[in-house]
N, C-alpha and C positions, 0 to 999 in steps of 0.2 A: 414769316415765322417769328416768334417770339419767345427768346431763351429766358428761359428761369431762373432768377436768383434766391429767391425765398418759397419754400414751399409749405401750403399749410395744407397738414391732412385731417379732415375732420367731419362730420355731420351737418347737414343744412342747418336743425336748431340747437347750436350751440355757443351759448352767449360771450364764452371766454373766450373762444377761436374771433365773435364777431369786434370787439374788446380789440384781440390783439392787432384785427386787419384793420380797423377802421386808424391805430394806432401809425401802422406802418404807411398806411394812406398820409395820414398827416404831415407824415415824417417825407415825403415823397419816394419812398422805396416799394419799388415794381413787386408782385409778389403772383404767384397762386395760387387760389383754395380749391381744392377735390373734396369731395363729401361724400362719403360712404353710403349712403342712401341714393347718390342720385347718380353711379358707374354705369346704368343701362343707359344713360344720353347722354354720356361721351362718347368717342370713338381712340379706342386706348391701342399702341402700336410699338411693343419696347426691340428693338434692334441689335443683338445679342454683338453684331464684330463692332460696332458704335458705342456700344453699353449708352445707347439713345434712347428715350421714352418720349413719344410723342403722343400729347394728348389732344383732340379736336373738340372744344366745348365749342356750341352756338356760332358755330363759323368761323372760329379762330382757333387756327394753330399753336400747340405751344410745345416746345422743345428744352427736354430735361437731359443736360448731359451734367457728366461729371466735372467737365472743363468750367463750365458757368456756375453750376450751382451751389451755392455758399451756405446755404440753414435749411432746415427742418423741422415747422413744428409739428409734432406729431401728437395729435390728440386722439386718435381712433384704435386704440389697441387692443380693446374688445369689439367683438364681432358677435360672437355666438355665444344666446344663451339659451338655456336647455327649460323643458317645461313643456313648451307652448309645440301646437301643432304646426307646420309650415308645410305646404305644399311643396310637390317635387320642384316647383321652377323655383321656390323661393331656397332652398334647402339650397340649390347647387350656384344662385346667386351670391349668398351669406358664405358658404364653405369658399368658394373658389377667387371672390372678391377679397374675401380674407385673407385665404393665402398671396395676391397680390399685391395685398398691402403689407407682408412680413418681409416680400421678399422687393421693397425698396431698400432695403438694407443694402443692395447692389450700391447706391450712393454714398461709399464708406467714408468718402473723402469730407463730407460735407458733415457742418456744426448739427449734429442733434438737439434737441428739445424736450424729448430725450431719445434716445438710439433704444428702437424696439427690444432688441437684447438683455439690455438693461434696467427698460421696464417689466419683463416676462421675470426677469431674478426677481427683481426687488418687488415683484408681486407675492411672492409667498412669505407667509407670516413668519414663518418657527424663523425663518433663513436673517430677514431684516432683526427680528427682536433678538436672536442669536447675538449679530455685531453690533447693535444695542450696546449690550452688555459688556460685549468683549472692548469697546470703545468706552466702555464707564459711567454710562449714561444708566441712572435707577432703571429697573424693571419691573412690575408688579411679580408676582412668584408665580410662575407660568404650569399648568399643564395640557398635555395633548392628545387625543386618541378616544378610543370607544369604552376605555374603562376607567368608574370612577376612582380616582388618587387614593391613594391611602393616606389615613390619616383625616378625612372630612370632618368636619364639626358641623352635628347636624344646628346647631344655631346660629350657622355665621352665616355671614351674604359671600356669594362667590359672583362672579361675572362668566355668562357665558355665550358665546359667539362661537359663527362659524369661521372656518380656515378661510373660506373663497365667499365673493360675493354669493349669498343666496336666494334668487330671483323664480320664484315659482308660478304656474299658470294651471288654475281650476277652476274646470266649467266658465270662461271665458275672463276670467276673473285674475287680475295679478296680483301676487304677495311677496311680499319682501321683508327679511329679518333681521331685525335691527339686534343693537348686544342690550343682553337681560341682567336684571339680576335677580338671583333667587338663592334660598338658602342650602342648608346642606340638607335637611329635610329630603327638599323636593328633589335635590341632584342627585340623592341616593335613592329616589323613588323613579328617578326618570328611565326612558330605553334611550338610552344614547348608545348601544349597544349598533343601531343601524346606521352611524356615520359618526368619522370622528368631532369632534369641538375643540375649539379653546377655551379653559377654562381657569381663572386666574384668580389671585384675590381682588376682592372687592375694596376699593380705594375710599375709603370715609373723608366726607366733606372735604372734597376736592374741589377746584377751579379749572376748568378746561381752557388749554391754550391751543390756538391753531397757529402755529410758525408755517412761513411760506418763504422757501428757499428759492430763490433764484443766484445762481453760481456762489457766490461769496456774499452775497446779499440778506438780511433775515429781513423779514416780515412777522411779529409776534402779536397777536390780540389774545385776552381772555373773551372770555363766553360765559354771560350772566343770563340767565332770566329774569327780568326787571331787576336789575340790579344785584343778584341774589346766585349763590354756588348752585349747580343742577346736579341733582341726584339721579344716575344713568345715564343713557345716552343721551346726547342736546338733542340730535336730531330729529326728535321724538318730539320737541317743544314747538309749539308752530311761531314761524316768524316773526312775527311784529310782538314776541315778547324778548325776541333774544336782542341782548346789546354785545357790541361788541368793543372791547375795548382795548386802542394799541398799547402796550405792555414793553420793557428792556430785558429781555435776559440778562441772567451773571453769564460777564464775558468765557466763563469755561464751561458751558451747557454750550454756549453755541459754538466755542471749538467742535467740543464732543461731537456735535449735529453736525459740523461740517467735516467731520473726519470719518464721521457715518454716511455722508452723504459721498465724500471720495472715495471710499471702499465700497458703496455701492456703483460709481461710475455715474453718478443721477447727477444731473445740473439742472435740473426742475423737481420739487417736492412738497408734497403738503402735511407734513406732522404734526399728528395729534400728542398732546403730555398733557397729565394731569399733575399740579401744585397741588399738594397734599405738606403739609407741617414743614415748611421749606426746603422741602423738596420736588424736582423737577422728573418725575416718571416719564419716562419712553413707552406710549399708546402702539403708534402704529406712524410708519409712512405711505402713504399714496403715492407714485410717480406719478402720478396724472391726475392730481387732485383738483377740486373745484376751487377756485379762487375769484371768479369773475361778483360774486357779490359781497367780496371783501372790499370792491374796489368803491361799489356802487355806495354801503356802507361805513365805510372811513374814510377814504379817499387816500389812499394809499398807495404808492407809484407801482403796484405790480405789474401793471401791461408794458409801462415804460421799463423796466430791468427786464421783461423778455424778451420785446423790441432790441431794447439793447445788447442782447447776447445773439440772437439772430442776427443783426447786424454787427456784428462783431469789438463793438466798443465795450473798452475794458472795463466788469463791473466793478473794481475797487476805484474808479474814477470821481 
């Protein structure tokens, strides 16, 4: 039997989870990865008067109690997404797998990475950009819902995105919605009328930063395209033109960020801000945001500072 100290919960391909165990390998600390995609070849067994989890990979035992186990990373917090057709065996695999991965929370004792809870808050938009704000951090002029604002200028550019990630499936086909921008023109012409949006001011000749928090730790780069500010989303730019470059915040943007980051509970985050005329706009945070080709990219120590909160050494060390 082989008790668990570190647990990673994640997907077979996923580069940051592989990042962070090849890390803990080095370090020599014991650890296991579960992968949401592959629960039908385990043999899973949780023990309710034990509050025991025993999982059976490939012939080997492993024993998750609360007594042993120390960290969390948890990287699978989505499960289900809507669109796509799935068969009745897949449908009650996704649903119910799901719910056994919310309901590790049983493990209250042990260091999150972050603690499911915590990522379900700080998943929704209006709620993070709220304490944004109320923490002092710039905000673009935000609005919400299925009716256009009053007040639009039909000549100005607005930005518009949805609340939740948007992942759609036609005619076998995937689509996904990245943030727009368009003018008031079009916003006043559109049917937004069938779901709500976010829709904000549009940030003129901006610099996109992606900060990566880990506990008290920052991580800040900008994001050029060949060298050069990008107009809308980066995402939208393919690869090999974006540079990215490590950047210093002023020491009171990353107060602010980490006092947004304690009032959300999150000791993992990946915040986007746009630098616009010196100042430092509050985008958006991810609690489970992608960082693994930041690392490939800069060479940046992010897997070592999550290594190192999983293993519980102090990150202001």
């Amino acid at each position: 039997m082989n008790s668990v100290k570190c647990l990673v919960v994640s997907s077979t391909f996923d580069y940051s989870s592989d990042i962070i165990c090849y890390e803990l390998e080095r370090r020599g600390h014991s650890y296991l990865r579960i992968n949401r995609d592959r629960f039908d070849k385990y043999e899973v067994r949780y023990v309710l008067a034990e509050n025991k989890l025993e999982i059976l990979i490939n012939g080997q035992m492993y024993e998750i109690t609360q007594e042993h186990l120390e960290s969390i990373y948890f990287r699978a917090p989505v499960f289900l997404r809507t669109g796509k057709s799935y068969t009745l065996e897949e449908q009650l695999y996704r649903s119910q797998w799901s719910a056994f991965i919310r309901n590790l929370i049983i493990f209250d004792k042990a260091r999150w990475l972050n603690h499911p809870v915590s990522i379900y808050q700080a998943e929704n938009k209006l709620y993070q950009l709220k304490l944004a704000n109320e923490h002092g951090l710039d905000v673009p002029i935000t609005y919400a819902g299925n009716a256009i604002p009053q007040g639009i200028k039909l000549e100005k550019s607005y930005i518009v995105k949805s609340l939740d990630t948007a992942l759609f499936y036609e005619n076998g086909s995937e689509m996904f919605t990245y943030t727009n921008i368009i003018n008031g023109h079009e916003l006043v012409n559109s049917e937004i009328q069938y779901a709500p949006v976010i829709i904000q001011e549009c940030l003129e000749k901006k610099t996109d930063i992606r900060v990566t928090i880990i506990g008290d730790r920052i991580f800040a780069v900008s994001i050029l395209k060949n060298g050069l500010q990008i107009d809308g989303d980066w995402r939208q730019t393919t690869s090999d033109e974006l540079n990215y470059v490590p950047v210093d915040l002023p020491k009171e943007v990353e107060q602010k960020i980490l006092n947004l980051m304690n009032n959300l509970n999150l000791v993992f985050g990946g915040i986007d801000l746009a630098f616009v005329e010196g100042k430092y706009y509050f985008i958006e945070v991810n609690p489970t945001g992608e960082w693994g080709w930041l690392v490939s990219s800069t060479n940046l120590p992010i897997e070592k500072a999550i290594v190192d909160c999983l293993a519980g050494v102090e990150l202001n060390e």
